[in-house]
N, C-alpha and C positions, 0 to 999 in steps of 0.2 A: 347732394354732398357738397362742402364748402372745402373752400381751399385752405381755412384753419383745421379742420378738421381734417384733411388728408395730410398737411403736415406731424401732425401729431400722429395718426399710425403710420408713416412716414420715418420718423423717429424712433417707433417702436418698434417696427418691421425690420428696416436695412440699416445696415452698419456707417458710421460718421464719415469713414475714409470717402465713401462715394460722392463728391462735396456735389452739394445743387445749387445751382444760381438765385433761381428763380424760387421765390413763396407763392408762385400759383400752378394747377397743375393743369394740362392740355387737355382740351375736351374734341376741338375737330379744328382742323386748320386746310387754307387752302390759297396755293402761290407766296406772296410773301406775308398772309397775316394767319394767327395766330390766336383761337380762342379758349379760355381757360372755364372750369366747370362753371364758375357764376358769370357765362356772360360777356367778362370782359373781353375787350380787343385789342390784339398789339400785332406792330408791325415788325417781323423778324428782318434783323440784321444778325442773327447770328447762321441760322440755315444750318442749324445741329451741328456748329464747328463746318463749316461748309464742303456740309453733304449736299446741300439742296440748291445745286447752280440753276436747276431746270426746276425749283418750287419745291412746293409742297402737293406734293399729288395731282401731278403734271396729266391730262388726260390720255396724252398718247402713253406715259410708263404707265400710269393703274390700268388701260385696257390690255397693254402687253400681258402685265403682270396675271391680271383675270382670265386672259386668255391658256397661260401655261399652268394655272393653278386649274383650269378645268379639265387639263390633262396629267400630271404628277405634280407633287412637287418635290419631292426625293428618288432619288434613285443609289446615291452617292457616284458620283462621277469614277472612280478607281475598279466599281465592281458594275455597274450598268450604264454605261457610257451614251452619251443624248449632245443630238448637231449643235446645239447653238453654242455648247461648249466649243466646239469648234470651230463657228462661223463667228463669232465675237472674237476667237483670237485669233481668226484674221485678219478680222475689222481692225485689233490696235496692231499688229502684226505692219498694217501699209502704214498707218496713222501714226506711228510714234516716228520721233528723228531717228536717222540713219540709214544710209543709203546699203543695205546689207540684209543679210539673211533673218529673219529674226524667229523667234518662236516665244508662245506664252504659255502661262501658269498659273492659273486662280485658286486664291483664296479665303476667304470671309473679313479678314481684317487688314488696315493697316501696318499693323507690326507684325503679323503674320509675314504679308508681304515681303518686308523689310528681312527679316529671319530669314525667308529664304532665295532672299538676294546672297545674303551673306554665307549662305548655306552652298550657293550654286559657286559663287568665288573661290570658296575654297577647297573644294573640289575639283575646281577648274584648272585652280592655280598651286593644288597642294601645300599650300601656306597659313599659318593662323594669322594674322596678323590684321586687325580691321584700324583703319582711320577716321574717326568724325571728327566734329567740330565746339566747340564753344557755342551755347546756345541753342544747339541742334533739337529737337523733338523726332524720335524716331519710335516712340512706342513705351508702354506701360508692363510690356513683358519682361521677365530678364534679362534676355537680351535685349530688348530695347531699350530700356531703364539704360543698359549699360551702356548705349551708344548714345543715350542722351545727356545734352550738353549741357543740362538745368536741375540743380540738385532738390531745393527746393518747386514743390512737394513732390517731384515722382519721384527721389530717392531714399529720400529720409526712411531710417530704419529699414531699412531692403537689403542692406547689404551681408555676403558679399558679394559682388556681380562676378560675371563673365568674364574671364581673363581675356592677354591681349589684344584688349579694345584703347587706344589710346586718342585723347582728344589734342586737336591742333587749334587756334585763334583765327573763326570765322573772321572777314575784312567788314569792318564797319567801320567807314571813316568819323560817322558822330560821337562813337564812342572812342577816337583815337588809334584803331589799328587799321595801319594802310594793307597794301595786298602785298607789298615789302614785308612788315610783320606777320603776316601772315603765313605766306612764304616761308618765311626763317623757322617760324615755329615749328613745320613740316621738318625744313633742314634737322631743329634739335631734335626731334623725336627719333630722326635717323642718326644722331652723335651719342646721341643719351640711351636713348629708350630700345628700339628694335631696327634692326640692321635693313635697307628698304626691299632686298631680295625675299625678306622674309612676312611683307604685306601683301594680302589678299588682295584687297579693295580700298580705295577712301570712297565716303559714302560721304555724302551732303545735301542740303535742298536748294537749288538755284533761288529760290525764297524763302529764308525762313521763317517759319509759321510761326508757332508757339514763343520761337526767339524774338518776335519782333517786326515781321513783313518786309526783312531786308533783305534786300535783290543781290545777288553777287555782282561783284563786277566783272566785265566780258573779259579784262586782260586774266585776271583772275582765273577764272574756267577754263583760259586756255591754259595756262601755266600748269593748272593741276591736270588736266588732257596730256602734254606735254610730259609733265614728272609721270603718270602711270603709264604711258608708251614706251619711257624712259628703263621703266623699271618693271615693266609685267604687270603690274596691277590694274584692277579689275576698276573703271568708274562708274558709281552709283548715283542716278542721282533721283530724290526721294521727290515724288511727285504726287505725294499723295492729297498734301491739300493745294499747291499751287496748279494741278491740272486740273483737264474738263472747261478750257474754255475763262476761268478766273482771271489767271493773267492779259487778259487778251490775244492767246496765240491759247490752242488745244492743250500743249503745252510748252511750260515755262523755261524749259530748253530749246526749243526756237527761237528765243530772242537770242539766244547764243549762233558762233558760227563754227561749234563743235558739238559732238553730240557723245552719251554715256556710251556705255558699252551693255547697261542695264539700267530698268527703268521699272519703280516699283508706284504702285498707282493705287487706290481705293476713296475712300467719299462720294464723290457727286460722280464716278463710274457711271454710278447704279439707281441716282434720285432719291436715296431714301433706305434702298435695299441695300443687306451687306454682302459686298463683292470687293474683293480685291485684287489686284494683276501683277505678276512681275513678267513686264516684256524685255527682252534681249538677243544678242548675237545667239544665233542657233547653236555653234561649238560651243559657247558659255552655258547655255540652259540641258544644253546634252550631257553634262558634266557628269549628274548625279547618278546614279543609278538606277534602275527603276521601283517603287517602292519607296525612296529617297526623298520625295515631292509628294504634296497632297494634303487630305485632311477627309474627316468624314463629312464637314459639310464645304469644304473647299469648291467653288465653283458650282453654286446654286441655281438651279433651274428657273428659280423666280428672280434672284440678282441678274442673272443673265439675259431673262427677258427683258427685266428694268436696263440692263447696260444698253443692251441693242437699240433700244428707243429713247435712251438716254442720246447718243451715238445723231442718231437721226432727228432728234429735236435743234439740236445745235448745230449742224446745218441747215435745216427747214427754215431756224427762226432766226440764223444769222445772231446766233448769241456770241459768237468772236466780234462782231463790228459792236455789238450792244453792251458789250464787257465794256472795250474802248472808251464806248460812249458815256455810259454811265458814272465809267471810271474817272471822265475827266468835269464832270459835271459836279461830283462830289470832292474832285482837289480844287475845284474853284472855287467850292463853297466854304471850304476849311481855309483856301488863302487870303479869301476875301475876310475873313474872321478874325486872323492874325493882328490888324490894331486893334482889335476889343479885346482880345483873350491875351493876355502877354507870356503865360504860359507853352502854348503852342510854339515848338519849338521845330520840329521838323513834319513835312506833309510828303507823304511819297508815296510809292506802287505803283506796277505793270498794272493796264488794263482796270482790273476793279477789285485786284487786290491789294488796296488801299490802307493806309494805316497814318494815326494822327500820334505823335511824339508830344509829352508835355514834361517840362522843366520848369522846375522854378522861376519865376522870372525874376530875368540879368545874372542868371546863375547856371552852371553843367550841372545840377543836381536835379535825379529823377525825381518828380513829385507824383509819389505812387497816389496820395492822397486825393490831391485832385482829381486825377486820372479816374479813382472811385468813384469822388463825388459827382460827375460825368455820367457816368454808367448808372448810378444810382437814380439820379435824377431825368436821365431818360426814360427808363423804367417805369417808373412813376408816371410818367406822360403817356405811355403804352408804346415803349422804340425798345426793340431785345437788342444789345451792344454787347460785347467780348472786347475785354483784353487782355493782354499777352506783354511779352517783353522779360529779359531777367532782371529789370528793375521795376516793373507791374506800372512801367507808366505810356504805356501804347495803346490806344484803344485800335481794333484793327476790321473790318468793315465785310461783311461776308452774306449781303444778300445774297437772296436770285437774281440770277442774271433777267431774268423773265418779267420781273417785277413791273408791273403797271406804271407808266409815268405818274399820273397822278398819288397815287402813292408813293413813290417814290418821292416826288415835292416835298407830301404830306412829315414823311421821313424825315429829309432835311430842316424841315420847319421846325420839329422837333428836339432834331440833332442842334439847330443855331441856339432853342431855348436851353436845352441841360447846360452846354457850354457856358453862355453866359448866367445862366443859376447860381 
């Protein structure tokens, strides 16, 4: 079967909305490369929107995973309940920040997660009122749609969303808004919009993903720590693509020297498998009722064995020092690029969640185009890239952390030719 060919029942099969990157399709893949039906070869830097911190069919997750497939693989957790659901949430239970009681909740997806973050908040806190951000990505659901901060294309024609969800101006000093502005925008939302005793939670990502790879700043995170102490509300912070070791720390709230109150997690959990977690303060997650949480396949007997050895690779293999390392191996190679490329405007990220900014050159205008023709052109060489940003000119960097140095090189080598293409 050819990959023209599967494009075309491709086309006639599934619906437009589901956009696809890639014109070739995956035939078997393993760590960070990638081979399509005819053959070819490419090196993934995307890791399926990075799910794949620990590869692509890491030996120690597929033996878990063969192992618990040779004994169930459903039971549904709410009606035949099985330990590792239990031993995994005490794994993230020590592992997340906070020096406090915590308990956890799995689910299959990301926005899943995130729902019932916001689900446990206001319950907790008997208030509707939720806070995101400008640029934010928290899901393709309703309500995630409605807590995300980028209209184009998760929103268009979806509406109407989910009431008292209001958005505040994430801090991004290249685009102009300090943590002053930022700040303020909170202020008006409590002049204008919803009175602050009657907000559940702000919800945010210490990096944002889809927004662009950009890091909050520390004074920042305390301030909003600060304002929900202030006022009862609940702080979320979404961890679903910057944890698991990406940023250089397990998670991307450790760089901080405050921590959420709740903490929703899935992608590279589980290597591949879908799991998702919302961990937090045990009085916050006791909230609900019982029956109130869950899902029929929430908290999967084969995610779960993936998370556990997920869990266990990244200490064994020391992928917190390799994130680091990687991470700073690939800003050198993009700064050292900067007098040939005059577009590159900004190079930043924790660890090796990395991301390259391109602007017009001698000019603040985003050149989405380029940015394209980057992506496009790596492609063509066999390098998988993703970008992100509300102006589509970020290209953002999502190996395995596992990835073979020589391949990796090979990566770069590639990455220096699209750039200059």
């Amino acid at each position: 079967m050819s990959n023209k060919d599967l494009m075309q029942r491709k086309a006639e099969a599934t619906p437009r909305g589901v956009g696809v990157m890639c014109t070739f399709f995956a035939d078997k893949a393993k760590n960070a490369e990638v081979w399509d039906v005819e053959g070819n070869r490419y090196i993934d830097f995307a890791g399926g929107i990075g799910v794949l911190n620990t590869g692509h069919l890491h030996p120690k997750v597929q033996a878990a995973v063969a192992e618990q497939l040779n004994k169930f693989s459903h039971t549904c957790y709410q009606v035949v309940p099985y330990e590792s659901y239990v031993d995994v949430a005490e794994k993230l239970n020590k592992l997340t920040p906070g020096n406090f009681a915590k308990k956890t909740a799995f689910f299959s997806t990301g926005a899943e997660a995130v729902e019932n973050a916001i689900k446990v908040a206001r319950a907790a806190t008997g208030r509707p009122g939720v806070i995101a951000f400008g640029g934010a990505f928290h899901g393709r659901t309703m309500l995630g749609m409605a807590l995300t901060g980028k209209v184009a294309p998760y929103k268009i024609g979806f509406g109407p969303f989910v009431g008292e969800i209001y958005h505040a101006a994430y801090p991004n000093a290249l685009h102009g808004v300090s943590v002053e502005d930022s700040l303020a925008s909170i202020e008006k939302l409590f002049k204008f919009d919803i009175e602050a005793k009657r907000v559940a939670a702000i919800i945010f990502e210490p990096v944002q993903g889809e927004g662009g790879f950009y890091s909050a700043p520390a004074e920042w995170v305390r301030a909003i720590r600060k304002l929900c102490d202030d006022n009862g509300i609940v702080m979320i912070a979404d961890e679903v693509q910057a944890g698991f070791a990406r940023t250089g720390k397990l998670f991307a709230m450790e760089h901080y020297d405050v921590t959420p109150d709740l903490t929703t997690m899935a992608k590279s959990l589980a290597g591949g498998f879908p799991l998702a977690a919302l961990v937090g303060k045990a009085e916050l997650m006791d909230a609900p009722a019982p029956g109130g949480l869950g899902g029929t396949y929430a908290g999967s007997p084969l995610g779960l064995a993936a998370a556990s050895a997920v869990i266990d690779v990244i200490q064994e293999e020391k992928l917190l020092e390799r994130s680091n390392k990687l991470g700073d191996l690939l800003k050198e190679k993009l700064h050292s690029l900067k007098k040939d490329i005059p577009q590159i405007t900004d190079v930043r990220g924790l660890g090796a969640m990395v991301a390259v900014e391109f602007n017009k050159p001698g000019t603040h205008e985003p050149d989405a185009e380029f940015t394209k023709k980057v992506q496009t052109k790596a492609l063509e060489s066999g390098l998988i890239l993703l970008t992100c940003g509300v102006y589509y000119n970020v290209v953002r960097f999502l190996f395995p952390l596992t990835i073979e140095d020589e391949i990796f090189a090979e990566a770069l080598t590639k990455l220096e030719a699209a750039l200059k293409a």
